[in-house]
Phi, psi and omega in degrees: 000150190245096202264125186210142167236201195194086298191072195284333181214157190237115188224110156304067183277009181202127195228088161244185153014299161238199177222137154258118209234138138297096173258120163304099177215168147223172192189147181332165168219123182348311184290016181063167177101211189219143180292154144332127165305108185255153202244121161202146183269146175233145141271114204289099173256309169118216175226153184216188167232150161224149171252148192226076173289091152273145167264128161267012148281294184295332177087030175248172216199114180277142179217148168243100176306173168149167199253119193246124178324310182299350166244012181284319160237088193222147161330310176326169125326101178265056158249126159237168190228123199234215178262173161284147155183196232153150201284166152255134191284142161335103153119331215259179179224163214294308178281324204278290205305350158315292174302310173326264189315303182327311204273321183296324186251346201248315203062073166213136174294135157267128182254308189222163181237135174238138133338121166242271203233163142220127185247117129334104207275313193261000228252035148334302172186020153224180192273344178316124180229137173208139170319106172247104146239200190248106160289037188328114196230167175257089193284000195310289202232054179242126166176192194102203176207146206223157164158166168256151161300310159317334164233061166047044182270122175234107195232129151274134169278093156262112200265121173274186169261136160302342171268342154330314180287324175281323188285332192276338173266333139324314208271012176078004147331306132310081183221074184197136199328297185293333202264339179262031139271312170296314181342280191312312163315300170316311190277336116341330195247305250279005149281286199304330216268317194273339175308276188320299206222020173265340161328188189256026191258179200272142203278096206243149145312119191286000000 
């Protein structure tokens, strides 16, 4: 099959914070021929990041609390406790906004950055793609609370034990998309991460 869509019309209906664009579209369909002309809205987010900050000495797992609209009316806590991340901005690439967000939301130094997935998070009906990586950090003395006020940020910081961070994703306590995907990943690498970089040697900037 020759996979194609068509694009009949593009209507902007919504420009705050994020955006919302209407669309007018069809697209191929496996049984060959072309599907009905579908009416569907996307929410325009863009590409963003998230870090996943570990120690791998102490065997700790940086987490961030904060108040999320998309759980506010739902039976949930909408304080959830998630990754660090963040849109990446015009001009900017995937690590300096990592290190950026890190120091801004964690008040943490990122020592080395590892690469993990690039995902769609959503992509059901937005547009967001996003850059996950792992942060090799020094957790002895991260903690508090961080955000900028210019963007009506109010965040805790909670550095767990890593089987704290697993227990907590078990009991369903994590429960937003991106930090139990990083989880899950840790808990795959998280030998291989304390072999490589848990030792005594000094903590260089990647």
């Amino acid at each position: 099959m020759d996979k194609a869509f068509s694009v009949l019309e593009e209507q902007l209906v919504y420009q705050g914070f994020f955006s919302l664009i209407r669309y007018r579209f069809r697209h191929t369909l496996y049984r060959g021929g072309w599907s009905e002309v579908l009416d569907r809205e996307l929410f325009h987010r863009g590409r963003c990041v998230a870090v996943i900050p570990y120690d791998p000495k102490l065997d700790r797992v940086v987490l961030i609390e904060q108040f999320r609209v998309g759980a506010m009316k739902t039976e949930h806590d909408p304080w959830l406790l998630e990754i660090v991340a963040g849109a990446i901005e015009e001009g900017e690439e995937p690590p300096e906004v990592a290190h950026r967000e890190a120091l801004e939301e964690a008040g943490c130094t990122i020592d080395r950055l590892l690469p993990i997935y690039e995902f769609f998070t959503t992509p059901g009906g937005c547009s967001e793609k996003l850059t996950l990586f792992c942060g090799i950090v020094d957790a002895s003395a991260i903690g508090g609370h961080y955000g900028l006020a210019e963007e009506q940020e109010d965040i805790r910081v909670r550095v767990v034990s890593y089987d704290e961070a697993m227990a907590l994703l078990a009991e369903g306590k994590i429960d937003s998309a991106i930090p139990i995907v990083a989880l899950q990943w840790l808990a795959l690498n998280r030998d291989g991460l304390r072999r490589r970089y848990g030792g005594s040697e000094d903590r260089t900037i990647a």
